[in-house]
C-alpha positions in Angstrom: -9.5 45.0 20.1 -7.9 41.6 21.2 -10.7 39.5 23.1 -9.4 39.3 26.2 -11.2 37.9 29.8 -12.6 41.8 30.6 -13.4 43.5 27.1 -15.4 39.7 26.5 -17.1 40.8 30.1 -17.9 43.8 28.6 -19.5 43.3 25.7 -21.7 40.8 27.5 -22.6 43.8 29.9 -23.7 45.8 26.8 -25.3 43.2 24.9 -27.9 42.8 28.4 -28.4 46.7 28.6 -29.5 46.8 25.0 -31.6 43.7 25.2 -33.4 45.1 28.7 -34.5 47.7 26.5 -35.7 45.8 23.4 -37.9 43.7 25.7 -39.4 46.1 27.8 -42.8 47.3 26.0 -44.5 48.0 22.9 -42.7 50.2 20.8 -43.9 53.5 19.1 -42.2 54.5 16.1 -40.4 56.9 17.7 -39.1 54.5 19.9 -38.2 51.9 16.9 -36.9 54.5 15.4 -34.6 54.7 18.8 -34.4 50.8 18.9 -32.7 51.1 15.1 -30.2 53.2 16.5 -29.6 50.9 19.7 -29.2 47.6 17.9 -26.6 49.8 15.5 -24.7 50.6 18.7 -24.8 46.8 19.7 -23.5 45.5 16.4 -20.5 48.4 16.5 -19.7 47.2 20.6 -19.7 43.5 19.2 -17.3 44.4 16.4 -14.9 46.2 18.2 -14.8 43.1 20.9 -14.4 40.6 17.9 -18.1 39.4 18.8 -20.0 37.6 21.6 -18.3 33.6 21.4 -22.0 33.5 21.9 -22.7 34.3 25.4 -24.8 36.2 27.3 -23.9 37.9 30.5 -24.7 35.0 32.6 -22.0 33.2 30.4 -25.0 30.4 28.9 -24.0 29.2 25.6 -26.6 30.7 23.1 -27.8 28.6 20.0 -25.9 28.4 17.0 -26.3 31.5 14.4 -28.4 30.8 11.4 -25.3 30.7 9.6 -23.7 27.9 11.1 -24.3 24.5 10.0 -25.2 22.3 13.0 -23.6 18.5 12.6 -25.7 16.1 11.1 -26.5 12.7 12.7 -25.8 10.0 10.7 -27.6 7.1 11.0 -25.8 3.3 11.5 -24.8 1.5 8.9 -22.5 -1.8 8.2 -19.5 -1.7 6.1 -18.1 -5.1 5.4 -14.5 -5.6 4.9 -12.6 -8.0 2.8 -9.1 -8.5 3.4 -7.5 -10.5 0.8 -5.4 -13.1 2.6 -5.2 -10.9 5.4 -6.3 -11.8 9.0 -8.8 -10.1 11.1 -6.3 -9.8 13.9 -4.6 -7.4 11.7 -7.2 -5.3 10.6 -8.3 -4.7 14.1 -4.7 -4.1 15.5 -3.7 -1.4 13.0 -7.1 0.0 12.1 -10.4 -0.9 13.9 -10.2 1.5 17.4 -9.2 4.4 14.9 -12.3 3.9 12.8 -14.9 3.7 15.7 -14.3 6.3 16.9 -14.0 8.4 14.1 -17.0 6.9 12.7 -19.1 6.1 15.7 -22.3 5.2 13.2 -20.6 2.3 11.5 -20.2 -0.8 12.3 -17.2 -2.7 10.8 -17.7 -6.2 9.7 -14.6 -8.2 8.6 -14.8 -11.3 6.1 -12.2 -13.3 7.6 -9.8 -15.1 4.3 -11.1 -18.5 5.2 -12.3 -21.1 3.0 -15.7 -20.5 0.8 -14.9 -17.1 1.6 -13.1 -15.8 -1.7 -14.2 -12.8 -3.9 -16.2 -14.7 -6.5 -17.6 -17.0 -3.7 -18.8 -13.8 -1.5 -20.3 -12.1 -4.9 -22.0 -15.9 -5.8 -23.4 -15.4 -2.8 -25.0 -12.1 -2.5 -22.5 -11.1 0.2 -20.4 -9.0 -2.1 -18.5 -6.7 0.8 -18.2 -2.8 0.8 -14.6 -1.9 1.1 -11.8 -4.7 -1.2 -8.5 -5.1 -0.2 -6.7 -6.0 -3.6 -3.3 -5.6 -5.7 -1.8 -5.0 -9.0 -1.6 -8.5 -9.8 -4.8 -9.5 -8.6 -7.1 -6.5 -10.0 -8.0 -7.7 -12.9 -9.1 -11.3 -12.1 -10.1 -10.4 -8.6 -12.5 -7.2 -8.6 -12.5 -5.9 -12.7 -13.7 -9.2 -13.5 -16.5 -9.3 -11.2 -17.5 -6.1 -12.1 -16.9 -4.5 -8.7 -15.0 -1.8 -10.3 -15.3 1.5 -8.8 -13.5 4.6 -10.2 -12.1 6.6 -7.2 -11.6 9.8 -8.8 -15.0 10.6 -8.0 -14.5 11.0 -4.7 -10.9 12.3 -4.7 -12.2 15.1 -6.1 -15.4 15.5 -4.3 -13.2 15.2 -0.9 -10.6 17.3 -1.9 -8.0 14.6 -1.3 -4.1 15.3 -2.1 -2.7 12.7 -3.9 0.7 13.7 -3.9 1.3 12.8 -0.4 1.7 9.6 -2.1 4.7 8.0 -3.5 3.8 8.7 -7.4 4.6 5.4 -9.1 1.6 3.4 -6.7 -1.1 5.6 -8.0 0.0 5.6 -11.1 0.3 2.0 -11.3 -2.5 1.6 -10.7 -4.5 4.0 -13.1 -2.7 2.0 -16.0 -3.2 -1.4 -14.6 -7.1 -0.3 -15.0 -6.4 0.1 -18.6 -9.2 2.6 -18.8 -7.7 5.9 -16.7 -10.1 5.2 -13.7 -8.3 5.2 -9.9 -9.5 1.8 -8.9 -7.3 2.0 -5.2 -5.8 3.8 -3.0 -2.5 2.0 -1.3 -1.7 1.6 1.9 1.1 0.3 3.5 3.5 -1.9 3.5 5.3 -1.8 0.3 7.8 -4.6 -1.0 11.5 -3.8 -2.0 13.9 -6.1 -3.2 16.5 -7.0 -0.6 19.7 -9.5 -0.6 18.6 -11.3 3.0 22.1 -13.0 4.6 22.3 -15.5 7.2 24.8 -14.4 9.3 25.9 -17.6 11.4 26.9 -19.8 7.8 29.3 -16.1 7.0 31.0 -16.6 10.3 31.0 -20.4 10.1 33.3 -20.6 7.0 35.0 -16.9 7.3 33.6 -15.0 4.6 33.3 -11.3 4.7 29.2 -10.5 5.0 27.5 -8.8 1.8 27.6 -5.2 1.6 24.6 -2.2 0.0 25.7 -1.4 -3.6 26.9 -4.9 -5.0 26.2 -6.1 -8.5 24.9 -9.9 -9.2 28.6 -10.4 -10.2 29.4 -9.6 -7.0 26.9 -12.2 -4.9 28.0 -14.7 -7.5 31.3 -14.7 -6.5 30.2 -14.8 -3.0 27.9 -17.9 -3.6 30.5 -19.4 -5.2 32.6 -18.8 -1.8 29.4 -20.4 0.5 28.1 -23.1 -1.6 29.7 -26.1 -0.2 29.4 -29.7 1.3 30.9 -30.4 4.7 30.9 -33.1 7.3 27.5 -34.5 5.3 25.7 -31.5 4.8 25.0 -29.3 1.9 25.3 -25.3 2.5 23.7 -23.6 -0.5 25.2 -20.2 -1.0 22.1 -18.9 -2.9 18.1 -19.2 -3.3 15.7 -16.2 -4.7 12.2 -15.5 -4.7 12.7 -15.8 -9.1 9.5 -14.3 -9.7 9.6 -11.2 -7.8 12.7 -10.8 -9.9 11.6 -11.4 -13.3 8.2 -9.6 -12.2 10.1 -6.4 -10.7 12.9 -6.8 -13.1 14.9 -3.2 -12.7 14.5 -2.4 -16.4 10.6 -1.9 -16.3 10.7 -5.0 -18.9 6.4 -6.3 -19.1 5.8 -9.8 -19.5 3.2 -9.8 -22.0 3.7 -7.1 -25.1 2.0 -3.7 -23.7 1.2 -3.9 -27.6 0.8 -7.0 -29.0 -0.1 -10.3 -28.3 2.7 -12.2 -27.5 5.3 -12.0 -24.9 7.6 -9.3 -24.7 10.6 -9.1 -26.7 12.1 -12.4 -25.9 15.7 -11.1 -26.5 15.8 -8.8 -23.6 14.0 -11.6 -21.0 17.1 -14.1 -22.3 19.8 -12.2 -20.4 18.0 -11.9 -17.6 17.2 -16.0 -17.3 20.9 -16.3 -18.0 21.9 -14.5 -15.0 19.7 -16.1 -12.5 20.2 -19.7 -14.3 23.9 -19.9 -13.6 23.5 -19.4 -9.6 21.8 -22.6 -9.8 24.2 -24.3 -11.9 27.0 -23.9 -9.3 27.9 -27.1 -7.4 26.1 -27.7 -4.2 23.5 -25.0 -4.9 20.3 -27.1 -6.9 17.2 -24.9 -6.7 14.6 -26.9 -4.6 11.8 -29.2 -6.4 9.2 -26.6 -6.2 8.8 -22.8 -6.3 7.2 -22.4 -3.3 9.9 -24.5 -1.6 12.5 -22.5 -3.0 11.0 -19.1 -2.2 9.3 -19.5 1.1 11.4 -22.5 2.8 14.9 -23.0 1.4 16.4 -20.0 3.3 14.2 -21.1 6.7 16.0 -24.4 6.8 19.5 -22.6 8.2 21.6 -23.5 5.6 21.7 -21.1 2.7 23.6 -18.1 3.2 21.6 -15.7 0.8 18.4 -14.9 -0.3 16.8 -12.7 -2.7 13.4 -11.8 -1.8 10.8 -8.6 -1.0 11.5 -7.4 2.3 8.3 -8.1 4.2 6.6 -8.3 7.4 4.6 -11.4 6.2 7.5 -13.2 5.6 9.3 -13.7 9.2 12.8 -16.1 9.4 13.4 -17.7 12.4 15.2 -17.0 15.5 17.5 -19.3 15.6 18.6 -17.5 12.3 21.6 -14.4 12.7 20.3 -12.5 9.8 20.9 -9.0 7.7 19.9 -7.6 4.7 22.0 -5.1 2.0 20.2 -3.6 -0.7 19.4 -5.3 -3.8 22.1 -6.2 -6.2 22.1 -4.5 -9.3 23.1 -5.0 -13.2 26.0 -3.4 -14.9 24.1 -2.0 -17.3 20.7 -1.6 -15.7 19.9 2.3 -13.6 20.8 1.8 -10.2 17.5 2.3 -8.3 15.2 0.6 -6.2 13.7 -2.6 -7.3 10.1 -2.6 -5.6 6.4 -4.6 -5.4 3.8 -2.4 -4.5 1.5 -2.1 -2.0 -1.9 -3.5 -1.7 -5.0 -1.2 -2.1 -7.9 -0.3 -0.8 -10.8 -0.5 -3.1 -15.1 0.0 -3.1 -17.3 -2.3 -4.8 -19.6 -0.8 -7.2 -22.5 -2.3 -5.6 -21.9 -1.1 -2.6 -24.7 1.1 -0.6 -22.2 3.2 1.2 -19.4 4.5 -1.1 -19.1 8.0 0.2 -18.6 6.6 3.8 -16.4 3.9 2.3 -14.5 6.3 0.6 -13.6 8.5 3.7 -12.9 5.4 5.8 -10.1 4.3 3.4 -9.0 7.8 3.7 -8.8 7.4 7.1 -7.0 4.0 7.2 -4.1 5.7 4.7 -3.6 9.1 6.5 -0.8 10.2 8.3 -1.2 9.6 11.5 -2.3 5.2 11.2 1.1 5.6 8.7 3.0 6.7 10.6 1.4 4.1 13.8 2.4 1.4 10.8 5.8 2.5 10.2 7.0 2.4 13.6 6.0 -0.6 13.6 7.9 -1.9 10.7 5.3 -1.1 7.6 7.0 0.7 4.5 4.6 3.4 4.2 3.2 4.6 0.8 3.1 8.3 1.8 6.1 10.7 0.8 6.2 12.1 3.8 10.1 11.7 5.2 9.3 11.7 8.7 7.2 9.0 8.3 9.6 6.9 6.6 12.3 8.0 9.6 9.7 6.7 12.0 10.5 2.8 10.7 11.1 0.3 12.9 11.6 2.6 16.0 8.9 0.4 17.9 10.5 -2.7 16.9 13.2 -3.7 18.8 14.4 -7.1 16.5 14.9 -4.6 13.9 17.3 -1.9 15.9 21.2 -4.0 15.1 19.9 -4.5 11.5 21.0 -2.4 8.0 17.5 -0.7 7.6 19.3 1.8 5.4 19.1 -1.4 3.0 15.9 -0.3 2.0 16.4 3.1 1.1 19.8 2.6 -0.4 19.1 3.9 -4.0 16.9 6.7 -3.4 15.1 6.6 -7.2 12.2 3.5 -8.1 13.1 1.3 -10.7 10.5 2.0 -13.2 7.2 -0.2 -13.2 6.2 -2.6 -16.1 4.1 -0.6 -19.1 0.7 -2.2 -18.6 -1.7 -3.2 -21.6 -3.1 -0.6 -23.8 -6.3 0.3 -23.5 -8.9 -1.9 -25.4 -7.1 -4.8 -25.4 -7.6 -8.0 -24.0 -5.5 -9.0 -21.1 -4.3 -11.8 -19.0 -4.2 -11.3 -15.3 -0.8 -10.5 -13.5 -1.0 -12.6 -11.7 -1.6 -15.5 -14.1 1.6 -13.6 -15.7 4.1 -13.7 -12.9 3.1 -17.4 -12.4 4.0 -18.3 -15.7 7.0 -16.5 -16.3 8.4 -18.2 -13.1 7.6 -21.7 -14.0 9.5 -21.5 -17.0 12.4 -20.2 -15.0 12.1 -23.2 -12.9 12.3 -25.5 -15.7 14.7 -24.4 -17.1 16.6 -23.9 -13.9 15.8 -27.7 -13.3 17.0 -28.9 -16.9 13.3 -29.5 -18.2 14.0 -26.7 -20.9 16.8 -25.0 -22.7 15.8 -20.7 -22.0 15.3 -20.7 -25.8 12.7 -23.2 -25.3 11.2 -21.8 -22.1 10.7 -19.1 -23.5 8.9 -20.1 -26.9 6.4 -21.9 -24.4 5.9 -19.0 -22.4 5.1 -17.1 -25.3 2.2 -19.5 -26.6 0.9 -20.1 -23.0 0.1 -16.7 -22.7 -1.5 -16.7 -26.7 -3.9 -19.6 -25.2 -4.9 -17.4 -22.4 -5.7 -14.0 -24.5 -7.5 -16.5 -26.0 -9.8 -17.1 -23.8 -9.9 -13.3 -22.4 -11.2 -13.1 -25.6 -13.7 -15.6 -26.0 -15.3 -14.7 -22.5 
């Protein structure tokens, strides 16, 4: 019978009569015999209704059956937070009203990124925090090392958690950079792909057709050829690149140090590759700056160079007075034409921490659907599949409505990730990798070394640091 308003009346009306008779004396056994029968009657009136809801006739909330299981009240603990280079502003704008009031029993302390306040400082200290926000390139050398290593898998399976909603390469990832099959993070958003930024202003200054999605780097040499240029006492460069996200994220999966071996990897596949970035910067009027960080974080700031190769990222803003648009990244002729990408960071628990099951949950929390999709309207790549949620990008962000957002999603396959070490071998942090590799690009972009050369030093560089991985 469906429960409606009345047949609910009624069964409370029954449920009275038969209790006015349990309660009104001592029974004989004629009379329990009689009682047996009534309750029987009561339970067949209760299942033909679809039960009580657990009211009487007066319509008071009864107490819980003995089969329920009434909520348990936890009691308050502090769960500290570090954030990696990431300010408390941002933490508390994207996460912290979510998480009170979710979990009303915890109280959320943030380690702000300041100075004395690093990872091996905090765990120095005693003050080793709860929940780690880290990366691929920093796992090792910033949470492995410190032994604050805590294998997730635990906990994924204890909470029943999905991990396909995820995009597949960022857990995997990062089960291989662990080198020992343990899920050391979970990632949340933003992610990084590789995008060809263009200022728009220098295009329409010296009438040159803007970039377009799908070129190769032949393609946006010719172009560069086109912008780099000195007029009326000023030098236009018509390229600049973030080198080390491109050697790093290279679209041919190549490693930097031998997945196998101790050396670098196959020097004769990392030559072409130097080759084609080196002669951008051999082109008249384009000299890469004096430093890497000036050439990856200022040169394109300055209003003068009319392309860039970087991540796309939030944390990375250009200036107004900058007309800008991105395409997607350029590809090889003979490379897959797919997405070029950096991951996302991740969020991690310490092992000494007090509270991993809550820990656990709140990360959960922080990477479901709802805070992603929050994020990627307001401009955060998110590292859930979910299409919807990547649909959702940028619509609360008004700067980003007139640009070429389909950019980012222009090849709709990932480049494959670098093979990480094999397990049981000693290994050099990424990011102690990455560095190298684009130092030597710079010297040999700046004339200090021939790629042959560059390379050969690369290669014992990262020799004398397995050597001391191994002599820890």
């Amino acid at each position: 019978m469906p429960r409606t308003e009345s047949n609910i009346r009624s069964c409370s009306f029954h449920i009275y009569n038969y209790s006015v008779i349990f309660h009104g004396e001592v029974l004989s056994m004629k009379k329990k015999l009689g009682l047996t029968l009534v309750l029987g009657g009561a339970m067949l009136a209760l299942s033909a209704c679809g039960g009580s809801n657990g009211q009487s006739a007066q319509g008071n909330t009864q107490p819980p059956a003995a089969s329920q299981t009434p909520e348990v009240k936890k009691d308050p603990i502090t769960l500290t937070v570090f954030g990696l280079g990431v300010p408390e502003q941002e933490f508390n704008d994207r996460f912290r009203a979510a998480l009170e009031k979710k979990f009303p029993y915890i109280t959320f302390k943030y380690i702000p990124p300041d100075k004395g306040n690093s990872l091996p400082e905090l765990v120095a200290r005693g003050e080793t925090p709860d929940l780690i926000r880290t990366d691929v390139p920093n796992l090792k050398n910033n949470y492995l090392d410190l032994k604050l290593g805590t294998d997730l898998n635990e906990y994924v399976k204890k909470f029943k958690v999905d991990l396909t909603r995820f995009n597949a390469p960022f857990i995997q990832e990062m089960i291989d950079a662990g080198q020992t099959g343990a899920l050391y993070g979970i990632p949340y958003p933003p992610y990084f792909p590789m995008v060809l930024t263009y200022n728009k202003n220098l295009f329409d200054q010296f009438g040159v057709a803007y970039p377009k999605d799908g070129m190769t780097f032949d393609d946006v040499y010719a172009i560069a050829q086109k912008m780099s240029r000195a007029e009326g006492g000023k030098t236009y460069r018509g390229f600049s690149a973030n080198i080390m996200a491109m050697l790093r994220d290279n679209p041919y999966g190549y490693p930097i140090l031998d997945p196998n071996a101790d050396a670098l990897y196959d020097p004769e596949k990392w030559k072409p590759l130097f080759g084609n970035f080196k002669r951008f910067y051999e082109l008249p009027n384009n000299t890469i700056e004096a430093t890497r960080p000036a050439e990856i974080n200022d040169a394109f700031k300055k209003g003068n160079v009319a392309m860039q190769i970087n991540q796309y990222s939030q944390y990375l803003p250009i200036p107004n007075e900058i007309d800008w648009d991105i395409v997607s990244y350029p590809t090889f002729k003979d490379a897959p034409k797919k997405m070029a990408w950096r991951g996302s960071a991740y969020w991690s628990v310490s092992a000494t921490s007090k509270h991993k099951d809550d820990a656990f949950q709140v990360i959960m929390d922080m990477v479901s659907d709802e805070i992603q999709l929050a994020d990627a309207k307001k401009g955060m790549l998110p590292t859930v599949a979910n299409k919807s949620i990547q649909d959702a990008f940028g619509k609360e962000r008004p700067d980003l409505q007139s640009k070429n957002i389909k950019a980012l999603f222009y090849y709709s396959e990932w480049a494959p990730y670098s093979p990480k070490r094999k397990a049981g071998l000693s290994n050099v942090a990424t990011v102690i990798q990455q560095d190298s590799m684009a130092q030597t690009f710079h010297d040999v972009a700046t004339n200090k070394a021939d790629i042959n050369t560059g390379l050969r030093q690369l290669d014992e560089k990262l020799k004398a640091e397995l050597a001391k991985e191994k002599s820890k």
